[in-house]
ROBA-559203 format. One record per residue (C-alpha): residue in one letter; x, y, z. Coordinates in steps of 0.02 Angstrom, whole numbers, padded with zeros to 5 digits, always signed. Layout:
% ROBA-559203
AXYZ;...
//
This chain:
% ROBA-559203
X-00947-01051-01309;X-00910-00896-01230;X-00869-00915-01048;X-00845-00783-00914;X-00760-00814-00783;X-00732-00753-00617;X-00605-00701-00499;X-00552-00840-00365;X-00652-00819-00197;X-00497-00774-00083;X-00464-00891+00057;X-00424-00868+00236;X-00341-01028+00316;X-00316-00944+00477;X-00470-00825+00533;X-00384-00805+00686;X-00223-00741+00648;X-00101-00838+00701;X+00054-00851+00601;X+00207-00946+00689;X+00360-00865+00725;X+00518-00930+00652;X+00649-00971+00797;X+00773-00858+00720;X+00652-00710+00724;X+00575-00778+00898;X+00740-00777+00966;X+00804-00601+00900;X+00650-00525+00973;X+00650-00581+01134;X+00868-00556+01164;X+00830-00389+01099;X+00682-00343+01233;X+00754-00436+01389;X+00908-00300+01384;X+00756-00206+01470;X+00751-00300+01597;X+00658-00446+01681;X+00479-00435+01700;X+00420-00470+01498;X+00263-00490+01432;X+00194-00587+01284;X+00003-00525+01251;X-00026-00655+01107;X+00074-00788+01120;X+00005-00950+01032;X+00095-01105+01049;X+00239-01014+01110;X+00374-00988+01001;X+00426-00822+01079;X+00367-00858+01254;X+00493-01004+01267;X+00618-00887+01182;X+00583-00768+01332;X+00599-00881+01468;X+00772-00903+01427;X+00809-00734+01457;X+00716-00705+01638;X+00587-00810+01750;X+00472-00663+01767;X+00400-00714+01583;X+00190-00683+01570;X+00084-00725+01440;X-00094-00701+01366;X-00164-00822+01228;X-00369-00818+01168;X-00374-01005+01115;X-00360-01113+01258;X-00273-01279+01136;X-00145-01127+01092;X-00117-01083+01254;X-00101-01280+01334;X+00041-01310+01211;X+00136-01146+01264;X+00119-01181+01447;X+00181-01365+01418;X+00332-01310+01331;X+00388-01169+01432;X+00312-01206+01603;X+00223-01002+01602;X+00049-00990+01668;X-00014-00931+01527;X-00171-00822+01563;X-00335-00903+01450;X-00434-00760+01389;X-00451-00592+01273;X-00269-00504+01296;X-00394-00326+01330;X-00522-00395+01438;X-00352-00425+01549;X-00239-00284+01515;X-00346-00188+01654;X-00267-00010+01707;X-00121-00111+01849;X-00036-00175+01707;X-00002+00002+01611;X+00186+00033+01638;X+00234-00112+01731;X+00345-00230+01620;X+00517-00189+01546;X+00464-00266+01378;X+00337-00337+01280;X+00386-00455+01124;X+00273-00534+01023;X+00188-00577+00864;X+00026-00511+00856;X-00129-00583+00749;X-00167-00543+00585;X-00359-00525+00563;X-00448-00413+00448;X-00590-00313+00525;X-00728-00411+00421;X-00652-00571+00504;X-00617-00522+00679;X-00745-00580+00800;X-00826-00511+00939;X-00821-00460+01081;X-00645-00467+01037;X-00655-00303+00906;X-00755-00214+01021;X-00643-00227+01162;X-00458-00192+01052;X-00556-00046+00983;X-00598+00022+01139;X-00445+00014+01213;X-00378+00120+01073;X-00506+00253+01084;X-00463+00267+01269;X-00303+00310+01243;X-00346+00424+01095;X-00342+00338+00931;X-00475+00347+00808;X-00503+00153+00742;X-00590+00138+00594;X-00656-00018+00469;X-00496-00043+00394;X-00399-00078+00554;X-00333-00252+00571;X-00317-00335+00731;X-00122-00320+00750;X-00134-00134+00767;X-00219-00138+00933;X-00090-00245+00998;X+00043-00129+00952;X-00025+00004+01067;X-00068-00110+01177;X+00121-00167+01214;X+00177+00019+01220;X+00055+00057+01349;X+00114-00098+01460;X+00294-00035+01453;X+00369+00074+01590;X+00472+00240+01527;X+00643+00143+01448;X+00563-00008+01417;X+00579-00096+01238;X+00442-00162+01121;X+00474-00289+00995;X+00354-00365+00881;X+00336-00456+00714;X+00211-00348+00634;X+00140-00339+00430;X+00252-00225+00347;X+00085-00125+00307;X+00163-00042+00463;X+00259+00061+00335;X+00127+00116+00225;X-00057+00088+00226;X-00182+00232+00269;X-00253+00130+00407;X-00090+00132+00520;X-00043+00312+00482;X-00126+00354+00658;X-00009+00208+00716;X+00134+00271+00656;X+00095+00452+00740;X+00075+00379+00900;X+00246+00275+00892;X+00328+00433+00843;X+00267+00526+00966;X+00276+00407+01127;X+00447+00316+01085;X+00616+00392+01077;X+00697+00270+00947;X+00612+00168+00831;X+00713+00049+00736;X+00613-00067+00590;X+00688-00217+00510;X+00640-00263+00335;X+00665-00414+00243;X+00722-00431+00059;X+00644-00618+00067;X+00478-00681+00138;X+00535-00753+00305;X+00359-00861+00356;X+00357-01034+00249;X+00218-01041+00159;X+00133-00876+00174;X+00150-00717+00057;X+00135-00599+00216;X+00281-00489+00206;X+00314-00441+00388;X+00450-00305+00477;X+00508-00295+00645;X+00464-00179+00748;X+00603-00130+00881;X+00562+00019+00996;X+00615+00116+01163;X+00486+00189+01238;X+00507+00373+01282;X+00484+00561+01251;X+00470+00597+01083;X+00487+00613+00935;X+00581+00469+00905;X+00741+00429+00785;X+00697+00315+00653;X+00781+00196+00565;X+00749+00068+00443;X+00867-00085+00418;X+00841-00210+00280;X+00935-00375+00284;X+00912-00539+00168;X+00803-00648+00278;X+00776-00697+00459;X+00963-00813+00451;X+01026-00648+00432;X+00966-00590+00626;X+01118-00672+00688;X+01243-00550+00635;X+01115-00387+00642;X+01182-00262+00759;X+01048-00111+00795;X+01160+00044+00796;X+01079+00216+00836;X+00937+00279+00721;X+01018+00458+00634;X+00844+00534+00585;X+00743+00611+00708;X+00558+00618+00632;X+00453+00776+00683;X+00320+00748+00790;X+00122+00681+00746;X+00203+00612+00578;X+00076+00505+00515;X+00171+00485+00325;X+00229+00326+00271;X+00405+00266+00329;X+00459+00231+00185;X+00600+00371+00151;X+00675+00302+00301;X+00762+00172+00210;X+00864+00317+00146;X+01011+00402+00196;X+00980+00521+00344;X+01044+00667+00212;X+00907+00608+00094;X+00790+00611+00206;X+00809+00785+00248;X+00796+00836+00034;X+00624+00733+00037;X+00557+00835+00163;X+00614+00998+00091;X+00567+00974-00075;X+00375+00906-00019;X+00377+01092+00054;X+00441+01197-00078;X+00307+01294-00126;X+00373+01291-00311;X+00264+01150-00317;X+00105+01091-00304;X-00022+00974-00250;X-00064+00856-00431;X-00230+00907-00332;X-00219+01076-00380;X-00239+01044-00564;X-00334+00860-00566;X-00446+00743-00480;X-00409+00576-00485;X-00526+00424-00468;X-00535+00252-00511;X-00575+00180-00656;X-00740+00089-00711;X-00786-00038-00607;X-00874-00184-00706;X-00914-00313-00582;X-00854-00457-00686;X-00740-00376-00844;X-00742-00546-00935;X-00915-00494-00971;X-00917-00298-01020;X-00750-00288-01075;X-00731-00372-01255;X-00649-00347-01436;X-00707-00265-01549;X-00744-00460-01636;X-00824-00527-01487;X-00959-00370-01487;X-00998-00386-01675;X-01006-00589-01650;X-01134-00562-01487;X-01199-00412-01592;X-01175-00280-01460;X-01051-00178-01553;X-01154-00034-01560;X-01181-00023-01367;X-00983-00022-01332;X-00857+00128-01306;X-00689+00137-01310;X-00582+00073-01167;X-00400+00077-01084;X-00401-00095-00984;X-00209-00105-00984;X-00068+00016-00944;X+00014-00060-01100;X-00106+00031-01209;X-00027+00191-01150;X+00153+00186-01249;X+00190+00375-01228;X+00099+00515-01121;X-00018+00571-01246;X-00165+00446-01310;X-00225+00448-01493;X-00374+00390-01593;X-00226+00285-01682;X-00188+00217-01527;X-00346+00139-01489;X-00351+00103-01690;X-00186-00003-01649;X-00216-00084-01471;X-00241-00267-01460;X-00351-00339-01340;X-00514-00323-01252;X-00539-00122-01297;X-00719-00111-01303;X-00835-00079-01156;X-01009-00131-01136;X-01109+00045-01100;X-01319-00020-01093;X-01357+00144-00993;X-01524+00208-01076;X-01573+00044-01195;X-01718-00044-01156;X-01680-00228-01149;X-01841-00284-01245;X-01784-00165-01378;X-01626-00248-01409;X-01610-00423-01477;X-01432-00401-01478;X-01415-00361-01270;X-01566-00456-01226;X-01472-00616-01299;X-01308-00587-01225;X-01367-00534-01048;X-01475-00725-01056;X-01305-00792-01098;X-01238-00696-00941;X-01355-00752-00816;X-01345-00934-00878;X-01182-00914-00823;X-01223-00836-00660;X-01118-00646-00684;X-01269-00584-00610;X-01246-00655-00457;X-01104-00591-00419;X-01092-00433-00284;X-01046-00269-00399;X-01187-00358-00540;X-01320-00413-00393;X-01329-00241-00300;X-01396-00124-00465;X-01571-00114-00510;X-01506-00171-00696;X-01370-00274-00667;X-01318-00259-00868;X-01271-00063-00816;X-01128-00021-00775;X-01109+00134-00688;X-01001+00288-00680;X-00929+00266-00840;X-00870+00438-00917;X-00730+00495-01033;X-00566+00539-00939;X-00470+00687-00994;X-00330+00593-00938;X-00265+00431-00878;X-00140+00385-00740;X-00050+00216-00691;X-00122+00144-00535;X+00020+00001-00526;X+00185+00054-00565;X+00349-00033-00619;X+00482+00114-00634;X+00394+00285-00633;X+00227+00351-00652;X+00143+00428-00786;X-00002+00514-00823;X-00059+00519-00989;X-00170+00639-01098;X-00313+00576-01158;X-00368+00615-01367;X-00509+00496-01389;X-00666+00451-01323;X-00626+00332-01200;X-00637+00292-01026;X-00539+00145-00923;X-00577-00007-00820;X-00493+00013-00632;X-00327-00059-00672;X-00283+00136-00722;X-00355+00284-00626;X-00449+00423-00738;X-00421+00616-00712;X-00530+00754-00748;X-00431+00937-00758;X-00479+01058-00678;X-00568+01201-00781;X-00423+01269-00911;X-00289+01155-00874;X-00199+01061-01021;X-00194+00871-01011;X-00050+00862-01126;X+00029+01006-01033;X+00000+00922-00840;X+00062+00769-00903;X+00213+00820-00966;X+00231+00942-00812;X+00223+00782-00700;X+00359+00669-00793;X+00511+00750-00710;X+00631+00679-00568;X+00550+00762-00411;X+00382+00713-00451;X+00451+00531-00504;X+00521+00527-00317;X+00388+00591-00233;X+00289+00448-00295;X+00400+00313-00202;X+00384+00419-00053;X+00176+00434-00030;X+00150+00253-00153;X+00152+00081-00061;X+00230-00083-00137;X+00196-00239-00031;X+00342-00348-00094;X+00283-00395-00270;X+00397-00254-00346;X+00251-00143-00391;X+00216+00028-00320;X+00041+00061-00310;X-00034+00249-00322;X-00215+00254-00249;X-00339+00405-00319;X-00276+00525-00147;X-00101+00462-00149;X-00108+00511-00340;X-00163+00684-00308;X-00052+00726-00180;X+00099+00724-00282;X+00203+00868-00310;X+00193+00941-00482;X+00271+01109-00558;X+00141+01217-00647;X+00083+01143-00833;X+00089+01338-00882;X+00287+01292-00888;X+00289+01160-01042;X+00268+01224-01213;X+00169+01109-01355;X+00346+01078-01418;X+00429+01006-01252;X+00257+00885-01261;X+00279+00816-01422;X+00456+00779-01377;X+00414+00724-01223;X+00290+00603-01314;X+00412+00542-01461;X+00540+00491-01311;X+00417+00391-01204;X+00361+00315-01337;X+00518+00261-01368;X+00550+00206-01196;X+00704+00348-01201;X+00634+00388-01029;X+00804+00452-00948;X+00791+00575-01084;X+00617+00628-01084;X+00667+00660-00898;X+00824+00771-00955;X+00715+00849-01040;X+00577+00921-00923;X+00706+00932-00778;X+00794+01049-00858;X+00649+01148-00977;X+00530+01132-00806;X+00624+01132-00637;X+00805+01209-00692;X+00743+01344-00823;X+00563+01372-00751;X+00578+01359-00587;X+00754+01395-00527;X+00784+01203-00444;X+00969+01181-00429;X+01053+01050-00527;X+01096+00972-00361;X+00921+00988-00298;X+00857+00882-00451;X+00998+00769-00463;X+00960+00727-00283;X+00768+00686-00315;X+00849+00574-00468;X+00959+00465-00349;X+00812+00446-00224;X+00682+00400-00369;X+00812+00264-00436;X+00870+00213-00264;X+00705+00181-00203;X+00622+00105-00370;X+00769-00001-00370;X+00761-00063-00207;X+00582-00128-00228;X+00601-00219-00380;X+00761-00300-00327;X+00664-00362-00188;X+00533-00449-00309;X+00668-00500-00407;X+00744-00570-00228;X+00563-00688-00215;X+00608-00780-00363;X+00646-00956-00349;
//
């Protein structure tokens, strides 16, 4: 019997947030915010790891904890009367400015999870100070401007935060303000998950409040044993000011840093934008249902009502996608498309959507929200296909058939008289391959991810540059995973010949691609036990 079954409902085992410091990290924190001075502030402080770490350091420790059993164990191991309550129902304008530090390890709470009038009152706090919070923000952001605010001019901020800090869209404001109100800001990374137990990869954040903008730095070490012989030395790169890009660049070498930024201004290139839109794939609402073989349609006798499909980047072996191909893939290539059939009209569909609802795939969100839950929507035929996850470099990839994709790859539409073959060919060279690591995120796993506006702001020469030739080529040495090669190849045809890049300039955007691909998948390779 055919079964279809369905993703695992995600768990949270801690609504509230609260993720316990490891002493190492607790006490690296707080030595590193008491050289501030006395007066120190912890505005979430739980059972107290960091608190008691504090009160080492100075006896002019306060704290703030929203669960009163939380807050009972801190004061009874580090004798602080810790104030019972919501950290920004407290933090009232007499405590802006007044402490030397503020260390701490904020909550972790999605917005969906994150109760009121708790939201309300961490959101309003950052709209008064001019930040514009949104649905995505999690509850450790807050916090983080929050603790800047409480510090006097010279004071230091340090704070265990999600290494999202880095990356995600929702923090870019974040990372703006940082910039812009601190005058260094130094981030530890770890190459191992330091909290037992929990796949949260976290960074610390270490930063000196001041005029802006600040000098950046990002230090990675092995794990949080490591602390003990981390020296912060002065941060080399001074960011410009309002930067709200990702960090990620930072962890390289104050020279590459400034190529990255140079070469995302060149005007020799362009905006991936400026040729294609990207978007995500089709979204099924439970694939184990409307994505099949072509064997499982004929034996539910569908076969008629299914199109072609990508559902794996491992369909797309070179940068060009055939009819032979598809004729060739193995797997679940077939897509269920009932837009237009009337179900009494069609033994086949009528039978297998009964089997689907016995199951209960129509109860499911995507399936329960559409007026036929059968229908899947917004499914059209891509002109071209990129990765969305990405082990070594991107690639889009032209599309020759009839299909469209499932949203484990992005789909591209050209604009009006550009090439597929052409654009994708254009886009497999060294600067664009770097660019990606700069404006993609990887949380830890190894894989870069490209979202659809992440995708289309890559920088891409013009397609008008590649000849049919240089694609075919191009498309025999993908295929034959010669990618070095294929990357020799449109370097020099494409940015040396076409567009005057120096041989430095691309050999540059080479080392950073490698430098940072490398670094992320030696850190996956770093989670293996």
């Amino acid at each position: 019997m055919t079964i279809f079954g369905a993703k695992a409902i995600p768990t949270d085992e801690k609504l509230r947030g609260g993720y316990y410091t490891p002493a190492p990290i607790a006490a690296f924190v707080a030595e590193w915010v008491g050289v501030a001075g006395n007066r120190l502030l912890e505005p979430s402080c739980g059972d107290g790891n960091i608190l008691e770490a504090l009160t080492r350091l100075s006896d002019d420790v306060h704290g703030v904890e929203l669960f009163p059993d939380e807050a009972a164990m801190a004061m009874a191991r580090t004798g602080v009367d810790v104030v019972v309550g919501d950290f920004f129902e407290w933090f009232d304008d007499e405590k802006h400015g007044v402490f030397d530090g503020v260390a701490g390890n904020p909550p972790y709470i999605r917005f969906g999870n994150w109760s009121e009038p708790t939201r309300s009152d961490a959101l309003d706090f950052m709209r008064s100070v001019g930040l514009s919070p949104n649905k995505l923000t999690n509850a450790w952001v807050p916090f983080v401007v929050a603790s800047m605010v409480a510090c006097r001019e010279g004071g230091r901020i340090g704070l265990v935060i999600p290494a999202e800090l880095m990356q995600v869209g929702y923090a870019a404001e974040l990372r703006r303000y940082l910039i812009d109100n601190c005058a260094e800001v130094n981030v530890v990374t770890f190459k191992r998950l330091v909290f037992p137990g929990i796949l949260q990869e976290v960074v610390l954040l270490l930063a000196v409040k001041g005029s802006g903008p600040a000098r950046i730095q990002v230090v990675e070490i092995d794990d949080a044993a490591s602390l003990g012989d981390l020296e912060i030395g002065t941060a080399h790169v001074r960011a410009p000011l309002h930067e709200k890009e990702k960090w990620t660049k930072y962890f390289l070498e104050p020279e590459r840093v400034t190529a990255v930024r140079a070469l995302r201004a060149d005007a020799r290139l362009r905006p991936m934008a400026a040729f294609a839109s990207v978007d995500v794939g089709v979204v099924t609402g439970r694939n184990s249902f409307f994505v099949m073989t072509p064997d499982e349609a004929d034996e539910h006798r569908v076969s008629n009502l299914t199109i072609p499909l990508v559902a794996r980047s491992a369909q797309l072996s070179g940068i060009v996608y055939t009819d032979q191909d598809h004729r060739t893939a193995v797997g679940r290539t077939a897509l269920l498309d009932a837009r237009g059939v009337h179900l009494g009209k069609h033994i086949g569909l009528r039978e297998y959507v009964s089997l689907g609802e016995s199951q209960g795939v129509h109860s499911g969100y995507k399936c329960r929200i559409r007026k036929e839950w059968w229908v899947v929507p917004s499914i059209w035929e891509a002109d071209a296909f990129m990765f969305r996850q990405i082990h070594t470099h991107p690639r889009v990839v032209a599309n020759e058939t009839t299909a469209t994709s499932t949203d484990t790859v992005h789909r591209m539409r050209m604009v009006d008289g550009v090439s597929a073959a052409r654009l994708a060919t254009a886009s497999f060279n060294s600067i664009t391959f770097a660019m990606s690591e700069v404006v993609g995120r990887s949380y830890g796993g190894g894989i870069l991810e490209l979202e659809p506006s992440e995708a289309e702001e890559l920088r891409v020469p013009d397609p008008e540059l590649v000849t049919d030739d240089l694609v075919q080529k191009v498309d025999e040495l993908v295929r034959a995973k010669r990618i070095e090669d294929a990357l020799d190849a449109v370097d020099r045809a494409v940015l040396i010949d076409g567009l005057d890049f120096t041989l430095q300039e691309v050999s540059i955007a080479r080392e950073v691609w490698a430098t940072l691909r490398d670094r992320r998948n030696g850190r996956a390779k770093s989670r293996v036990v």
